[in-house]
Structure formats: structure tokens, C-alpha cells
mmJSON file of the N, C-alpha and C atoms, coordinates in Angstrom:
{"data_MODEL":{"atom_site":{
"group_PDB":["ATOM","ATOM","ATOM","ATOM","ATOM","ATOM","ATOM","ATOM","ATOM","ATOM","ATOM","ATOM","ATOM","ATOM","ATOM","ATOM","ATOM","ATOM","ATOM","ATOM","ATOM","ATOM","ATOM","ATOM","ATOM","ATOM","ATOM","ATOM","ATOM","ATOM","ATOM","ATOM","ATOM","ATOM","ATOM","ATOM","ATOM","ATOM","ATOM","ATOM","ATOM","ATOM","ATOM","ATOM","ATOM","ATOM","ATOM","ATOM","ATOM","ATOM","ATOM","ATOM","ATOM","ATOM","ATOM","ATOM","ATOM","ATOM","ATOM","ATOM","ATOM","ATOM","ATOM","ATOM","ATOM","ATOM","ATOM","ATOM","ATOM","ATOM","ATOM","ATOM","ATOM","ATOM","ATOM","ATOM","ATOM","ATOM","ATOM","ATOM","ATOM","ATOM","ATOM","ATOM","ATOM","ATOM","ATOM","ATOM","ATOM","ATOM","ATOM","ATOM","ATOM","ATOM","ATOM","ATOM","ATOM","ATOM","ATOM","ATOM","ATOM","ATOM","ATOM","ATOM","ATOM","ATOM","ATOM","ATOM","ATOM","ATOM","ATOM","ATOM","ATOM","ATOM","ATOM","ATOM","ATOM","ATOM","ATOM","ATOM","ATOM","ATOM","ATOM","ATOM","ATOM","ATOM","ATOM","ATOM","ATOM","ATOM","ATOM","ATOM","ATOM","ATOM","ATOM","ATOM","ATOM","ATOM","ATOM","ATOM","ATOM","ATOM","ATOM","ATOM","ATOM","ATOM","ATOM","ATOM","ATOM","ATOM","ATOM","ATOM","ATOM","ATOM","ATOM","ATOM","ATOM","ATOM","ATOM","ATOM","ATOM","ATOM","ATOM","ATOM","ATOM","ATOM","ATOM","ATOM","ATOM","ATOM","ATOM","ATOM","ATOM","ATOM","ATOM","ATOM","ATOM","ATOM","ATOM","ATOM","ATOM","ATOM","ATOM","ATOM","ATOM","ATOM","ATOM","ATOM","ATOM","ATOM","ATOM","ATOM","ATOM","ATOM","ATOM","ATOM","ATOM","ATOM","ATOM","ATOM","ATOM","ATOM","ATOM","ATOM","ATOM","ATOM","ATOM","ATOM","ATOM","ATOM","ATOM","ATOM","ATOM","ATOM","ATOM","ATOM","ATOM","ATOM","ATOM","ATOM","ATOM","ATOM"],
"id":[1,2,3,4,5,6,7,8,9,10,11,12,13,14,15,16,17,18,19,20,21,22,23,24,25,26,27,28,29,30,31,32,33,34,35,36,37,38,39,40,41,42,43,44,45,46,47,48,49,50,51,52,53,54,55,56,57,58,59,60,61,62,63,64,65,66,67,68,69,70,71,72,73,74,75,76,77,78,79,80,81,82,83,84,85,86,87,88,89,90,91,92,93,94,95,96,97,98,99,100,101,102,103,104,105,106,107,108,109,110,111,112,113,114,115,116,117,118,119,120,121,122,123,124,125,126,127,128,129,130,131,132,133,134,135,136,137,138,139,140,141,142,143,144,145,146,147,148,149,150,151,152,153,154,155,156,157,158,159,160,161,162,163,164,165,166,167,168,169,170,171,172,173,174,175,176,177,178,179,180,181,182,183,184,185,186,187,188,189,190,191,192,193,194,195,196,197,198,199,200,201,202,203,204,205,206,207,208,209,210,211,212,213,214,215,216,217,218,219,220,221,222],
"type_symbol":["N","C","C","N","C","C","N","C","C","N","C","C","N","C","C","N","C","C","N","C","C","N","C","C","N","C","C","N","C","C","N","C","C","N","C","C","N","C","C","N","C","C","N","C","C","N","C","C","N","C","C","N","C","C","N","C","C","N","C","C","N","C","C","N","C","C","N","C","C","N","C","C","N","C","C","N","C","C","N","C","C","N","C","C","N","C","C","N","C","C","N","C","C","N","C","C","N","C","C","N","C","C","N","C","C","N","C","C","N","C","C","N","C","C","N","C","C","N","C","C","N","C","C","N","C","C","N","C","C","N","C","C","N","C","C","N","C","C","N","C","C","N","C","C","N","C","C","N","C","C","N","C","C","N","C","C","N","C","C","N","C","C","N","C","C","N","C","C","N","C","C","N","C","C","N","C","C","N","C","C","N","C","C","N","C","C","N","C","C","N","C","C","N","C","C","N","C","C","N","C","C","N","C","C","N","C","C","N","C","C","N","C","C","N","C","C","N","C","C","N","C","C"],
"label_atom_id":["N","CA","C","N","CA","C","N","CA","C","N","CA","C","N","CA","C","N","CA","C","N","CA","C","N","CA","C","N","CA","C","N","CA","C","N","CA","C","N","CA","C","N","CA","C","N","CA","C","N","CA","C","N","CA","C","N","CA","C","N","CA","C","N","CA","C","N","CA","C","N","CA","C","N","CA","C","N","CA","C","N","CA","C","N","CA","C","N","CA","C","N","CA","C","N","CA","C","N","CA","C","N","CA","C","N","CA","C","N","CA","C","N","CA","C","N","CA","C","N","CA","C","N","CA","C","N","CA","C","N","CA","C","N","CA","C","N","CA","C","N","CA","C","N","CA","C","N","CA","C","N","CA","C","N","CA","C","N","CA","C","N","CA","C","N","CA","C","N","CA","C","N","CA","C","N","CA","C","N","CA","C","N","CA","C","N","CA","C","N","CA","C","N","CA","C","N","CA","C","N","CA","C","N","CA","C","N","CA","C","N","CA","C","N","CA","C","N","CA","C","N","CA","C","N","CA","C","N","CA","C","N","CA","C","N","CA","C","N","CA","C","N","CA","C","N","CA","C","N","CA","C","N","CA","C","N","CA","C"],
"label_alt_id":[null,null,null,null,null,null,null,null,null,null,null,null,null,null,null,null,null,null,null,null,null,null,null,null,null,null,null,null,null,null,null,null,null,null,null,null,null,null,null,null,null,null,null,null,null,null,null,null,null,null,null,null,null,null,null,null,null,null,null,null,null,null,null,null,null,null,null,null,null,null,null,null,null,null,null,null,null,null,null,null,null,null,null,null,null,null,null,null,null,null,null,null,null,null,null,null,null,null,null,null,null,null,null,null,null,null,null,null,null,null,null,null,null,null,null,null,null,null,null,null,null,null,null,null,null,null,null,null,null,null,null,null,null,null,null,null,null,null,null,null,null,null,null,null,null,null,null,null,null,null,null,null,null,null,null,null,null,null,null,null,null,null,null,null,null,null,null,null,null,null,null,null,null,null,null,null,null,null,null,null,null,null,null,null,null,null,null,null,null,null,null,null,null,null,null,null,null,null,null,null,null,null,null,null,null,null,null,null,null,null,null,null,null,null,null,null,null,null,null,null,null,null],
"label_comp_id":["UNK","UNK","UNK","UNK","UNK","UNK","UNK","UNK","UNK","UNK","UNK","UNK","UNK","UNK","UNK","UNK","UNK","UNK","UNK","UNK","UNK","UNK","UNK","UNK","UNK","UNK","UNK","UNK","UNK","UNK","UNK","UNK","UNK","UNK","UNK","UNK","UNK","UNK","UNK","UNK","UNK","UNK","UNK","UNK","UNK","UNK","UNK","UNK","UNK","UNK","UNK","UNK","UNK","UNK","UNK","UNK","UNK","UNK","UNK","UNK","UNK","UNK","UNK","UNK","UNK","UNK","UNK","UNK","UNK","UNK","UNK","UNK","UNK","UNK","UNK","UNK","UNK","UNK","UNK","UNK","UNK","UNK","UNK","UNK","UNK","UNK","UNK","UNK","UNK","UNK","UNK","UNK","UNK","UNK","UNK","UNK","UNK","UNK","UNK","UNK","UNK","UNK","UNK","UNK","UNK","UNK","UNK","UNK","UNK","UNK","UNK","UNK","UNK","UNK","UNK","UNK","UNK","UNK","UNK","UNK","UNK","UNK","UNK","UNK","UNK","UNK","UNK","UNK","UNK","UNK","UNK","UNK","UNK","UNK","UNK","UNK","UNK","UNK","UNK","UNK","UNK","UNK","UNK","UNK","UNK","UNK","UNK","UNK","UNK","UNK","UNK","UNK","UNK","UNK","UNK","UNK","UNK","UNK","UNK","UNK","UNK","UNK","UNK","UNK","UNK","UNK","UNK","UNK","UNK","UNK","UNK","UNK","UNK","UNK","UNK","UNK","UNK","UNK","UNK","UNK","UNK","UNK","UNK","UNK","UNK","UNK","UNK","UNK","UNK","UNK","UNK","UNK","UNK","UNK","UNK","UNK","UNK","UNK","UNK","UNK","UNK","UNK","UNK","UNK","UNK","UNK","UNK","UNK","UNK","UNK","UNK","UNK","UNK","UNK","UNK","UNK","UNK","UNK","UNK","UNK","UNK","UNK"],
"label_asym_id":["A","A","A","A","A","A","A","A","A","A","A","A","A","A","A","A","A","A","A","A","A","A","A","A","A","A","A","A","A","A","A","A","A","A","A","A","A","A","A","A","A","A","A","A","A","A","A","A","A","A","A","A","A","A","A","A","A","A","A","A","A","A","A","A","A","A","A","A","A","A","A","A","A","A","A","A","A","A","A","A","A","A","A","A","A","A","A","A","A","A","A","A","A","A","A","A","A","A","A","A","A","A","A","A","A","A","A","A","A","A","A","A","A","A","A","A","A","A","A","A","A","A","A","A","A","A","A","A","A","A","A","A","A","A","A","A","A","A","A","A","A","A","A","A","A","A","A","A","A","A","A","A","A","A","A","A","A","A","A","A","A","A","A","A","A","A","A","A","A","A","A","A","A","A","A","A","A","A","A","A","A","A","A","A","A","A","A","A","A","A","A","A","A","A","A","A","A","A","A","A","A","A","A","A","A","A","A","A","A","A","A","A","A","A","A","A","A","A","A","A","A","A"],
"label_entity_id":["1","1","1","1","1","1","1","1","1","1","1","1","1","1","1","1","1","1","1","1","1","1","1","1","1","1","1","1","1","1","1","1","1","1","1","1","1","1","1","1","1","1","1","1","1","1","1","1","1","1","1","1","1","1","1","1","1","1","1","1","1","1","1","1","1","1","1","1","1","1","1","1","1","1","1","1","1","1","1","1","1","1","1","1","1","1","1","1","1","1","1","1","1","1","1","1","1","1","1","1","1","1","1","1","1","1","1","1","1","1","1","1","1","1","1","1","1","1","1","1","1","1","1","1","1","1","1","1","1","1","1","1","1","1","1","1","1","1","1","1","1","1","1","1","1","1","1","1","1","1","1","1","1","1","1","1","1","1","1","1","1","1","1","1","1","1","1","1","1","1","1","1","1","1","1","1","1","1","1","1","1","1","1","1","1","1","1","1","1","1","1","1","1","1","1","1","1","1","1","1","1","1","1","1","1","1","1","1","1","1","1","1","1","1","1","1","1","1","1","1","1","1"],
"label_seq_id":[1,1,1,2,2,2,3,3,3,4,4,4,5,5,5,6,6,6,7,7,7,8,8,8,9,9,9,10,10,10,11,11,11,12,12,12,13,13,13,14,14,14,15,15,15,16,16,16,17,17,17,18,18,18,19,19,19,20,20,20,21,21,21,22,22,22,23,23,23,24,24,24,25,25,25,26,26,26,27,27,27,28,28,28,29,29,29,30,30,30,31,31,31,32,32,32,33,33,33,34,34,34,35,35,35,36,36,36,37,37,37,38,38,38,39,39,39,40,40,40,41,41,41,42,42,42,43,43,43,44,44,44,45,45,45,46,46,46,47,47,47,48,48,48,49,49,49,50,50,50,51,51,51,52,52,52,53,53,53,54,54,54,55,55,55,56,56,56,57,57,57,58,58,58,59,59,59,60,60,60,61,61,61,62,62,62,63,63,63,64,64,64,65,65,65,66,66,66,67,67,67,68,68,68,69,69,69,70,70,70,71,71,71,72,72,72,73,73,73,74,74,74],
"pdbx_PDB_ins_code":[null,null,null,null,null,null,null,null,null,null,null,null,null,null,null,null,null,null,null,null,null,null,null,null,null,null,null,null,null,null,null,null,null,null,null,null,null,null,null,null,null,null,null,null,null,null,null,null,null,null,null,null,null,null,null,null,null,null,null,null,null,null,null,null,null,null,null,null,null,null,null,null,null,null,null,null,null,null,null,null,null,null,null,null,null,null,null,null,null,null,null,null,null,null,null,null,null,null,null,null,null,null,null,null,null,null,null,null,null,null,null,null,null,null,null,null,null,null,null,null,null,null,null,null,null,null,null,null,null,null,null,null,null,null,null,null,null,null,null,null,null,null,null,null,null,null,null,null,null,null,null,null,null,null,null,null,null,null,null,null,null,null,null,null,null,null,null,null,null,null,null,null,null,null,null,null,null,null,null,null,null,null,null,null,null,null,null,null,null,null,null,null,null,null,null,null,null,null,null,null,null,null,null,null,null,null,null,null,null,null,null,null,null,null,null,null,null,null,null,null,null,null],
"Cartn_x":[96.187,96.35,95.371,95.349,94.181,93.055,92.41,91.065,90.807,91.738,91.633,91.767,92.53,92.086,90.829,90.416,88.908,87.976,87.747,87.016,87.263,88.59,88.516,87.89,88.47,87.845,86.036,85.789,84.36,83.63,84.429,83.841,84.229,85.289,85.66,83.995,83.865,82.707,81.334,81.05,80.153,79.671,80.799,80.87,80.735,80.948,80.976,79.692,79.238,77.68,77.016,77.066,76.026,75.98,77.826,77.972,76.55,76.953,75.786,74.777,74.17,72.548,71.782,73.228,72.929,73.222,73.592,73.697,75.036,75.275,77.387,78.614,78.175,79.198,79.027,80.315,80.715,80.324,79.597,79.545,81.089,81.725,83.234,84.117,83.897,84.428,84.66,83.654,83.268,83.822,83.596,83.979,85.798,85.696,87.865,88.134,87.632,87.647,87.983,86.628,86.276,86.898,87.898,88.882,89.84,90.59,91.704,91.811,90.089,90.08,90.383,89.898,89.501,91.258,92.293,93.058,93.916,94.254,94.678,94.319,92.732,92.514,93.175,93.694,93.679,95.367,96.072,97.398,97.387,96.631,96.993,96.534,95.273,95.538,96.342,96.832,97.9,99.477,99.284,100.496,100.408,98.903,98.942,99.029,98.721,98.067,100.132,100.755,102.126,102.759,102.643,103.238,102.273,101.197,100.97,101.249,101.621,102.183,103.533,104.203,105.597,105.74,104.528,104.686,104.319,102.811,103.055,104.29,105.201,106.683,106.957,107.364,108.306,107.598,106.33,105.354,105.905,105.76,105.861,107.233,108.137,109.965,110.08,109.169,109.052,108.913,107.59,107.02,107.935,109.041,109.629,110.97,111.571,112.735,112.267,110.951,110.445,110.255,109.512,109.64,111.076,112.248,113.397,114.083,113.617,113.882,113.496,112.473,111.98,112.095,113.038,112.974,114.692,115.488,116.696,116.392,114.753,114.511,113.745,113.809,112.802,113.139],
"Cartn_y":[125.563,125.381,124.331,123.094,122.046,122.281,123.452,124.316,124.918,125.507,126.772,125.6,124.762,123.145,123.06,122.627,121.949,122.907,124.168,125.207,125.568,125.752,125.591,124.739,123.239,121.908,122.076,122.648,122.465,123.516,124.628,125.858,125.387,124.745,124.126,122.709,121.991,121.012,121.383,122.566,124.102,124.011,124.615,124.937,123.809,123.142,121.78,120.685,120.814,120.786,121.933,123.109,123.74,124.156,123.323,123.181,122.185,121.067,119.498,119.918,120.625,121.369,121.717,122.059,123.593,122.689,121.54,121.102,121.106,121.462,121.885,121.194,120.26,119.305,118.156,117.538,116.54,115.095,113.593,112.676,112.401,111.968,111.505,112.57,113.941,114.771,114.224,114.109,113.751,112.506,111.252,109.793,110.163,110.922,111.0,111.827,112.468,112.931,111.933,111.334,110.324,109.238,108.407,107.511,108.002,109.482,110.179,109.78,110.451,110.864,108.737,108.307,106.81,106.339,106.93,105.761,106.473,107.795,108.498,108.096,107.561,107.225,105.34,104.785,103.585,103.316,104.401,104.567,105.072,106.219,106.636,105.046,104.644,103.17,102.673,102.351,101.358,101.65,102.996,103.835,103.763,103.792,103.945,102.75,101.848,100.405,99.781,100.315,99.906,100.529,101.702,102.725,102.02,101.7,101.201,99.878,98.99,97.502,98.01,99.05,99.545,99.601,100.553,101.012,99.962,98.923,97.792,96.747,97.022,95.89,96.705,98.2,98.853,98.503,98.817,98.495,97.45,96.116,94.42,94.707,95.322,95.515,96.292,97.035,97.99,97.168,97.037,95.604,94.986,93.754,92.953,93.121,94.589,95.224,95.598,96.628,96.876,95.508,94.057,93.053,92.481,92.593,92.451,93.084,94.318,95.221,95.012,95.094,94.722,93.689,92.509,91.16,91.632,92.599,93.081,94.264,94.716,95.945,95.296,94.09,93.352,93.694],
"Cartn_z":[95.815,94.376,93.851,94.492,93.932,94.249,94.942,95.387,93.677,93.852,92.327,91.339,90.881,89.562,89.608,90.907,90.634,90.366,90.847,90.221,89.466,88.59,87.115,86.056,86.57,86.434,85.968,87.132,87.486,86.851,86.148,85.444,83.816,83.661,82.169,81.789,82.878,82.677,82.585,83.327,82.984,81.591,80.965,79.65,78.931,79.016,78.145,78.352,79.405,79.528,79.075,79.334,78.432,76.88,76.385,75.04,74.567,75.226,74.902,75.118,75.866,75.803,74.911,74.397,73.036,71.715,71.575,70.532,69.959,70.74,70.422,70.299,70.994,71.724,70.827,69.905,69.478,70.569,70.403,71.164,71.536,69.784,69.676,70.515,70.525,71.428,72.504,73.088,74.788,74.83,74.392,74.238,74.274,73.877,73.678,75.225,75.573,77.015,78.041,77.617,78.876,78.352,77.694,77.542,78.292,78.01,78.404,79.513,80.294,82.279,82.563,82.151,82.109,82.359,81.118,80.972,82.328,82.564,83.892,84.622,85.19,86.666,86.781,85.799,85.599,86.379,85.13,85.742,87.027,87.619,88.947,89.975,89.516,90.682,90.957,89.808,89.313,89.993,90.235,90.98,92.43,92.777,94.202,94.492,93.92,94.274,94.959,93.976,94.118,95.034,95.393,96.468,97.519,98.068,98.753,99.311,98.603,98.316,99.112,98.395,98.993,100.444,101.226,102.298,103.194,102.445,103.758,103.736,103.005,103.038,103.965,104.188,104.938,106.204,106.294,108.054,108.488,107.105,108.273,108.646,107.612,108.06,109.541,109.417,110.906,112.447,112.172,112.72,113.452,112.85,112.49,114.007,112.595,113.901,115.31,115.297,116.467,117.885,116.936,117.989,118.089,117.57,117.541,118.767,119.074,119.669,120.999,121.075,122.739,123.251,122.3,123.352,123.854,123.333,123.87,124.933,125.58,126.425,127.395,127.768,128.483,129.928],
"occupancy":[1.0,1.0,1.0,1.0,1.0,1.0,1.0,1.0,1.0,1.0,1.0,1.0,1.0,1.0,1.0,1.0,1.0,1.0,1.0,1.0,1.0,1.0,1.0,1.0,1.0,1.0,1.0,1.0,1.0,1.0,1.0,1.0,1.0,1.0,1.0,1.0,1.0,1.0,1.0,1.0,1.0,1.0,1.0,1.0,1.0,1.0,1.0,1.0,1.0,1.0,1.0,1.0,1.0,1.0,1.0,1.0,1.0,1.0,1.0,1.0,1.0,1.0,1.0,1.0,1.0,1.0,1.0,1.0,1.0,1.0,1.0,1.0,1.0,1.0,1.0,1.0,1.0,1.0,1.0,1.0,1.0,1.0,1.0,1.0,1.0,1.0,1.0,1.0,1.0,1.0,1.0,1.0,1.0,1.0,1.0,1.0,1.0,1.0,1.0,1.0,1.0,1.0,1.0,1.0,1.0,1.0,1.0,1.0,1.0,1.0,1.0,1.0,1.0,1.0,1.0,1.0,1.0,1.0,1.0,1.0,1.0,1.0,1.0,1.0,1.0,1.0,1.0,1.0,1.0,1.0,1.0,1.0,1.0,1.0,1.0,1.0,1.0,1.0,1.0,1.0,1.0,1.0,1.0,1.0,1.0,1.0,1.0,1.0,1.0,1.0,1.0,1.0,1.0,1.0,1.0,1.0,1.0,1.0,1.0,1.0,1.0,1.0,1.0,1.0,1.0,1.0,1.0,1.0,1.0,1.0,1.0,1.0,1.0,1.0,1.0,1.0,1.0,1.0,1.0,1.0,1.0,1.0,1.0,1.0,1.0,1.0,1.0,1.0,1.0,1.0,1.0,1.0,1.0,1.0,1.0,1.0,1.0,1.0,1.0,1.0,1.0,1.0,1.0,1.0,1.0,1.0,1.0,1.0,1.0,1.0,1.0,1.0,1.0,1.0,1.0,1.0,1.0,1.0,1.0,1.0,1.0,1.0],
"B_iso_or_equiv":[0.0,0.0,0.0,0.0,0.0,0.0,0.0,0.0,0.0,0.0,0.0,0.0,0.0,0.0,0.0,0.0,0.0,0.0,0.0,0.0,0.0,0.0,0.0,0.0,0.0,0.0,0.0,0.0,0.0,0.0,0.0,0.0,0.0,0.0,0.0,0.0,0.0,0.0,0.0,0.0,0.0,0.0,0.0,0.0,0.0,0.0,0.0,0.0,0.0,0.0,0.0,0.0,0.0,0.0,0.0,0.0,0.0,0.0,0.0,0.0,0.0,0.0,0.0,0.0,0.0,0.0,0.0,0.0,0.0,0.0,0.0,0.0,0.0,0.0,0.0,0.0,0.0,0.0,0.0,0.0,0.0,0.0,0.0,0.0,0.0,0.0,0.0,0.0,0.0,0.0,0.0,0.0,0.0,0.0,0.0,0.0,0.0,0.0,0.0,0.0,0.0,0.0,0.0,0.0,0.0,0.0,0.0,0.0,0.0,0.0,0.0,0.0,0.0,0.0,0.0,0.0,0.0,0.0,0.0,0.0,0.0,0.0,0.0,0.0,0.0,0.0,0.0,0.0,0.0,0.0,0.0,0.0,0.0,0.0,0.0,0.0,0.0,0.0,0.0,0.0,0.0,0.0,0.0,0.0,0.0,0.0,0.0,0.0,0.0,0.0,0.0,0.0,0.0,0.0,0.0,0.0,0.0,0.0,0.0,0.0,0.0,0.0,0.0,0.0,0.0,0.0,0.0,0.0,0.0,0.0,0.0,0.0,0.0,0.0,0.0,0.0,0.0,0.0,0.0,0.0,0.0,0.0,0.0,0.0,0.0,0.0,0.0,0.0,0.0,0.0,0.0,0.0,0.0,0.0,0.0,0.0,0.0,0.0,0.0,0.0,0.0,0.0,0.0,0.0,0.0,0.0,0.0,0.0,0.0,0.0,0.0,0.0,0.0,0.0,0.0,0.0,0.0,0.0,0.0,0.0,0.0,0.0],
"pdbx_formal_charge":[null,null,null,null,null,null,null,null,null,null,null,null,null,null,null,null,null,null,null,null,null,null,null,null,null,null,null,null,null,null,null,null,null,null,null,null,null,null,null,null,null,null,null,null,null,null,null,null,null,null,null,null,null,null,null,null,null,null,null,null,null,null,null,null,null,null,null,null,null,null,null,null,null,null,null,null,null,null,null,null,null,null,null,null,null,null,null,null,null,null,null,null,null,null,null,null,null,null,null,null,null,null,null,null,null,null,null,null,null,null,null,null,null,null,null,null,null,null,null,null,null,null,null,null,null,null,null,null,null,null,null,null,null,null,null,null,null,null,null,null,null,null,null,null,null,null,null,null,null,null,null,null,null,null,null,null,null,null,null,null,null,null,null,null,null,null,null,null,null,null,null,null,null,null,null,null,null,null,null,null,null,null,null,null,null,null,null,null,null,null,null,null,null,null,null,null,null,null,null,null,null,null,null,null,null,null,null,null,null,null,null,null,null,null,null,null,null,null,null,null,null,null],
"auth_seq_id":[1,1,1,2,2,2,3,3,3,4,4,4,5,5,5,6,6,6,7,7,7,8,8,8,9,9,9,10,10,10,11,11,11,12,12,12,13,13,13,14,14,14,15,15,15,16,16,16,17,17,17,18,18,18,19,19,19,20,20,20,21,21,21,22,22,22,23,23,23,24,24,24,25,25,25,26,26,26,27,27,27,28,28,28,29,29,29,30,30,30,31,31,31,32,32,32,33,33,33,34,34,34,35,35,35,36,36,36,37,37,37,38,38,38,39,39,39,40,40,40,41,41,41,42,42,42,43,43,43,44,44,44,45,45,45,46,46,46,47,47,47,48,48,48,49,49,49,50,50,50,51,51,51,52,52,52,53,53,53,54,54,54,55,55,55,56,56,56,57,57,57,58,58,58,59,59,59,60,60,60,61,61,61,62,62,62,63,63,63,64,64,64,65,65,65,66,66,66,67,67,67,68,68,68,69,69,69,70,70,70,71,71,71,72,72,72,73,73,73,74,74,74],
"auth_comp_id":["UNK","UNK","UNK","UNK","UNK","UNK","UNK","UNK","UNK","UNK","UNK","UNK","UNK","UNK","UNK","UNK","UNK","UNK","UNK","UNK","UNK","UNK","UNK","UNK","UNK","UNK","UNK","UNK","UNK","UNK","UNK","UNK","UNK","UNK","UNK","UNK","UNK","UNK","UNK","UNK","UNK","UNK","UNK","UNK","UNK","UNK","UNK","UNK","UNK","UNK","UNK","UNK","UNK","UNK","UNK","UNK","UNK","UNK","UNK","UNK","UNK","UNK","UNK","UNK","UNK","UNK","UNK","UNK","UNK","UNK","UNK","UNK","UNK","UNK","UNK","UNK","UNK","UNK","UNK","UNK","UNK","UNK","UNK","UNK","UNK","UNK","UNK","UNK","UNK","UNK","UNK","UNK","UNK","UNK","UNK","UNK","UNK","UNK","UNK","UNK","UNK","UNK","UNK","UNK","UNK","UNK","UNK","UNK","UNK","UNK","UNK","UNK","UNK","UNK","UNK","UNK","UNK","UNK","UNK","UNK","UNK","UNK","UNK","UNK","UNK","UNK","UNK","UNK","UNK","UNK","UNK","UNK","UNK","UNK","UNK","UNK","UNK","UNK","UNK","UNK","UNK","UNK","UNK","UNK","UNK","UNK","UNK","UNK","UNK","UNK","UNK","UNK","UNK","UNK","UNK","UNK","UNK","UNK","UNK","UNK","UNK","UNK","UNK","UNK","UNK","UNK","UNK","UNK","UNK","UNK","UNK","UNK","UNK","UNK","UNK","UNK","UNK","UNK","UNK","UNK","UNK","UNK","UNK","UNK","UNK","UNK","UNK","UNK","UNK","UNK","UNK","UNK","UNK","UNK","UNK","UNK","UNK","UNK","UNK","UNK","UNK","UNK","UNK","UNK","UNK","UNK","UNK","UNK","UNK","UNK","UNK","UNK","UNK","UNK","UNK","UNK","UNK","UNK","UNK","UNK","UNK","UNK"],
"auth_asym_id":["A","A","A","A","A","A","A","A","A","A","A","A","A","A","A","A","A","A","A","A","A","A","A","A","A","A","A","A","A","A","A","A","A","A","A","A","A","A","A","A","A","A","A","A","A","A","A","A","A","A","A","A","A","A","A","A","A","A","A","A","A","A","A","A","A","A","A","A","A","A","A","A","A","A","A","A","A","A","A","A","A","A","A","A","A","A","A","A","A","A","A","A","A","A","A","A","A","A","A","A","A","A","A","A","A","A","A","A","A","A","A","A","A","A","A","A","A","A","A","A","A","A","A","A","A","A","A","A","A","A","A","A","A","A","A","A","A","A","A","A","A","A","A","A","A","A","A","A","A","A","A","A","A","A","A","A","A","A","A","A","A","A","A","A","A","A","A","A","A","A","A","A","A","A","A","A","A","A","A","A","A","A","A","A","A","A","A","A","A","A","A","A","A","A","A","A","A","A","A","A","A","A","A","A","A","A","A","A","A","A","A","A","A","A","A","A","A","A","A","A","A","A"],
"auth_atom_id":["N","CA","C","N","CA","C","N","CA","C","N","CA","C","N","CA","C","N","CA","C","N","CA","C","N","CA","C","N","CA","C","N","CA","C","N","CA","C","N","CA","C","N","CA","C","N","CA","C","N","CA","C","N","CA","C","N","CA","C","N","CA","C","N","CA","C","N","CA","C","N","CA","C","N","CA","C","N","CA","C","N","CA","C","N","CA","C","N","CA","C","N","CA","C","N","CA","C","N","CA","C","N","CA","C","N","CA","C","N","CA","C","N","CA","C","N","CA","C","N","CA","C","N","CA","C","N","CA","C","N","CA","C","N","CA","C","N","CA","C","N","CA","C","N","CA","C","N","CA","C","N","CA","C","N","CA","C","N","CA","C","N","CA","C","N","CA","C","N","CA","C","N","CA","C","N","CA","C","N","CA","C","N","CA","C","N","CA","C","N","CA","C","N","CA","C","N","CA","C","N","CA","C","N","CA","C","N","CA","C","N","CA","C","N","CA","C","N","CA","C","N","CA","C","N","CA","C","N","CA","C","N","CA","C","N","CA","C","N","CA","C","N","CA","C","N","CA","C","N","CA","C","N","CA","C","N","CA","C"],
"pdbx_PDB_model_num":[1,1,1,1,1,1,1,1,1,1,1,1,1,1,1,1,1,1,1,1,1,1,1,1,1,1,1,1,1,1,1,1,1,1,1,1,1,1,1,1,1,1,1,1,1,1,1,1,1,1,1,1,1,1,1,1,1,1,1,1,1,1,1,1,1,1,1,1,1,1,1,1,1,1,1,1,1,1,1,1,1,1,1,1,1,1,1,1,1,1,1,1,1,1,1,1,1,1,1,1,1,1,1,1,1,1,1,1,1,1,1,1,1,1,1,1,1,1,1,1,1,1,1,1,1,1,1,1,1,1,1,1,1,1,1,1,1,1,1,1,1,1,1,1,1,1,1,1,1,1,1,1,1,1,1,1,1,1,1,1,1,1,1,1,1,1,1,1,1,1,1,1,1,1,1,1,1,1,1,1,1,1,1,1,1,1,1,1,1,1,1,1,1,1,1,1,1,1,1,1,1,1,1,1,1,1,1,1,1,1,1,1,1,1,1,1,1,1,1,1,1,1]
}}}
């Protein structure tokens, strides 16, 4: 499914470059695009950045129990 997006993706940006070629294409058009893609990739960091923050608490918690563990398997 995200194969077939990006070749859509990539056939929609096609068109929209050979709109701007041709004289077609609004600047303010494009400028409102590229804020949109801009303020999305900002939030998705911002998402991973925290889901990642998440998963190294759970590792050191892992960590933690795991050496907990082997001083009771010695």
C-alpha cells in the first residue's frame, strides 16, 4: 500500500512540476504545500522523538530487571 502512495505521490509531483514549467503553477500555491508537508514532518518528529524517549525508559526498565535477575541465577 505505501509502494502504490509514493507512486501516486510521485505522479501527483509530476504534474505539478510540469504545471511550474508551463507557467501554471501559483508560487503562493506551492509555498502553502510546502508549509503543510513542513508543519507534518515537524509533528511526525515530534511524535517519534517521544515514542522513542518512551522505548529507551522501557530498555533501561528492561536492563534494570534483567541485572536484577541474574544476581538471583548465579
Amino acid at each position: 500500500m505505501m509502494e502504490f502512495m509514493k507512486k501516486a505521490m510521485d505522479w501527483v509531483l509530476e504534474k505539478e512540476q510540469d504545471a511550474a514549467k508551463n507557467c501554471h503553477a501559483k508560487p503562493e500555491d506551492i509555498e502553502k504545500q510546502i508549509k503543510m508537508i513542513e508543519e507534518k514532518k515537524e509533528a511526525l518528529e515530534k511524535r517519534c522523538k517521544e515514542d522513542i524517549g518512551e522505548l529507551e525508559h522501557i530498555l533501561n526498565r528492561l536492563h534494570t530487571i534483567k541485572a536484577q535477575s541474574l544476581k538471583c541465577h548465579l
